[in-house]
C-alpha positions in Angstrom: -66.3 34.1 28.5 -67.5 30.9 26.9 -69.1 30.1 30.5 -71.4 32.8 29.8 -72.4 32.4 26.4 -73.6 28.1 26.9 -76.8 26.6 26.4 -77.7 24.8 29.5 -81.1 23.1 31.2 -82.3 26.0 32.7 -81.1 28.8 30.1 -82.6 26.7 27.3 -81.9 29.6 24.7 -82.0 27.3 21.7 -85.7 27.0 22.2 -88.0 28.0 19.2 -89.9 30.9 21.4 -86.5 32.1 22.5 -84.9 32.4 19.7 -87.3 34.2 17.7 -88.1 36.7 20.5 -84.1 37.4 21.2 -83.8 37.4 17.3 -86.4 39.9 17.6 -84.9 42.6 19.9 -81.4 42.2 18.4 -80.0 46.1 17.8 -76.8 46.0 15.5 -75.2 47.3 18.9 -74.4 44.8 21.9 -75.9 47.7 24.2 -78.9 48.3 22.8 -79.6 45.0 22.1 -78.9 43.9 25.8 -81.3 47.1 27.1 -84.0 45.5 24.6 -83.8 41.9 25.9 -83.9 43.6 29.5 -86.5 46.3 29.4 -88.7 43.4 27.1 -88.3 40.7 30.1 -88.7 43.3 33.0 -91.7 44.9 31.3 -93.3 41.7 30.0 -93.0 38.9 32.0 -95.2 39.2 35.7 -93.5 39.5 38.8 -95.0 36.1 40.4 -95.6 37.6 43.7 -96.2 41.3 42.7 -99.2 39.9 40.5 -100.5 36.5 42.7 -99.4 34.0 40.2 -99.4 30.7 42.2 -97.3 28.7 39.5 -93.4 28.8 40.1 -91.2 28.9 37.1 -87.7 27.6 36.4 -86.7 27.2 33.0 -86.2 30.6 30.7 -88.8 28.5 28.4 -91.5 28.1 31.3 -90.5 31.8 32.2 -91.1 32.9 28.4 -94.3 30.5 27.9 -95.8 31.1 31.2 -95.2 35.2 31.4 -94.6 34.7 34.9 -91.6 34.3 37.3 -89.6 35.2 40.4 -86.8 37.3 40.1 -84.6 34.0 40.2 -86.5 33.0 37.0 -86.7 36.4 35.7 -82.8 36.7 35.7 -82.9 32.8 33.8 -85.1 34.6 30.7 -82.9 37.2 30.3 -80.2 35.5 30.6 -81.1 32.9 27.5 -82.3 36.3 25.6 -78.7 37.6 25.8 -76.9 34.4 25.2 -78.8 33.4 22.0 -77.6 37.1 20.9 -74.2 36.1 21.7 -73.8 38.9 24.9 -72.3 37.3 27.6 -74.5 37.1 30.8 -74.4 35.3 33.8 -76.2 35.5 37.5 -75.6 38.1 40.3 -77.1 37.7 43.5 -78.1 40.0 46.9 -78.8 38.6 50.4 -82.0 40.9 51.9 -83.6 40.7 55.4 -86.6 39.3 54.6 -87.9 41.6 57.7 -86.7 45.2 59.2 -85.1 43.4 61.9 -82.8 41.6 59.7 -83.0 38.4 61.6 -84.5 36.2 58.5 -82.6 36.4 54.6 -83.4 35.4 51.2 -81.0 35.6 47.8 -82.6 38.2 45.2 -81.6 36.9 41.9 -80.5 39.6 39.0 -78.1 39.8 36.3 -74.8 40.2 35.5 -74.1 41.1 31.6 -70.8 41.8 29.9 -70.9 45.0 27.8 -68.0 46.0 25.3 -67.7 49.7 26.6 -68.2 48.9 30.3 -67.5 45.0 31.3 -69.3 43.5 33.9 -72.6 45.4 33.9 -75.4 44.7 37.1 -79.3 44.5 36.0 -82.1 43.5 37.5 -85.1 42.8 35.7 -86.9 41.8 38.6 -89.8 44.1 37.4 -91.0 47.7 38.4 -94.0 48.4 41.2 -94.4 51.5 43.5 -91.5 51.8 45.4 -89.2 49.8 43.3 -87.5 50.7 40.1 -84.7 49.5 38.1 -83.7 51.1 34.4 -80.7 50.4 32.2 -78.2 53.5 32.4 -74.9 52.1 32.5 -72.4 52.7 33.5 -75.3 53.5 36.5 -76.3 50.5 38.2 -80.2 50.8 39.1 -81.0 47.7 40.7 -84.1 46.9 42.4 -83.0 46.9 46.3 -80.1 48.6 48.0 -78.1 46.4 50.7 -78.1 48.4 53.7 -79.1 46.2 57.1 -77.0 44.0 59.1 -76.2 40.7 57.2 -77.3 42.0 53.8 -74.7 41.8 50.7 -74.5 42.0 47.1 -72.1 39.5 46.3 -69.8 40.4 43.5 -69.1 37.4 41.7 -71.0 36.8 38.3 -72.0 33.1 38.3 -72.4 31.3 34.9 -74.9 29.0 36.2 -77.6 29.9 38.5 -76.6 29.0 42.4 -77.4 25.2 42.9 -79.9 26.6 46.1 -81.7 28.7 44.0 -82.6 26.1 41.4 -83.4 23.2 44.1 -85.9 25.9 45.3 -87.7 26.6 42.2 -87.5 22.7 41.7 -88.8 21.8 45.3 -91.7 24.0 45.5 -94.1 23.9 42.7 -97.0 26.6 44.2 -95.3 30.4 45.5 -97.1 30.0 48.7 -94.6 26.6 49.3 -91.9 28.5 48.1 -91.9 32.2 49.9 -92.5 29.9 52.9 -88.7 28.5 51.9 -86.9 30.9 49.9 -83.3 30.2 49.1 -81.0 32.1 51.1 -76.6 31.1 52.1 -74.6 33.0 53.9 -71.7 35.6 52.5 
């Protein structure tokens, strides 16, 4: 479990701002404290694309300090959130068709978060808009998107880093408009 509980570049929980938010939602219960930390970064930090915000965000620190993110950076706040309170958490990721005809794929980035009275919980605090909706109700999984066409997957494994293809994305392109032209996406 140690994987999921380290300080790293991109989960940079032992930031000042971090700290004292996770601090902040910490519940005397691991649950409540990880549906705090997750209904806090869903509700609070913007959607990039949902809300037009041209800046892309990598760190949880530019996530946090910024307000705005991907799902991919989303899933990086939350992450450092959970980790400063000492709840293991680590990455989760689905491949969607990018269109109906399932001929073009992207990863969606969530998480995966280790709870005492259900292990290896799914949540995706991608953020809510008509049509999408995701709530923490374990043991219920409500994630954002279902995995129903052709060549769409949710993988299963819970990653302690963020996939290396994800991160060169959000490192590559510095405007959305760069990067939703080259979203990360590999093959199941």
């Amino acid at each position: 479990m140690d994987a999921y509980l380290q300080r790293t570049d991109i989960i940079d929980f032992d930031a000042s701002a971090i700290r004292e938010l996770a601090y902040s939602l910490r519940s005397d219960e691991a649950q409540e404290t990880a549906e705090r930390c997750f209904v806090w970064v869903r509700d609070s930090i913007r959607h990039s694309s949902d809300h037009g915000d041209a800046q892309v965000t990598l760190a949880a620190s530019e996530v946090l300090e910024h307000g705005t993110g991907l799902c991919y950076a989303k899933s990086h706040l939350l992450a450092a959130l959970l980790r400063a309170n000492g709840i293991p958490c680590g990455f989760v990721y689905q491949r969607l068709a990018i269109n109906e005809a399932g001929t073009a794929f992207c990863l969606h980035g969530l998480n995966g978060v280790w709870l005492p009275d259900h292990g290896w919980h799914r949540i995706d605090a991608r953020g809510n808009r008509p049509g999408i909706s995701t709530r923490f109700e374990p043991p219920i999984e409500q994630l954002a998107f279902e995995t129903k066409l052709r060549g769409e997957r949710m993988f299963e494994e819970v990653y302690s880093e963020p996939l290396p293809v994800v991160v060169q994305a959000l490192q590559w392109h510095t405007q959305l408009s760069a990067l939703c032209l080259n979203l990360p996406d590999v093959e199941y």
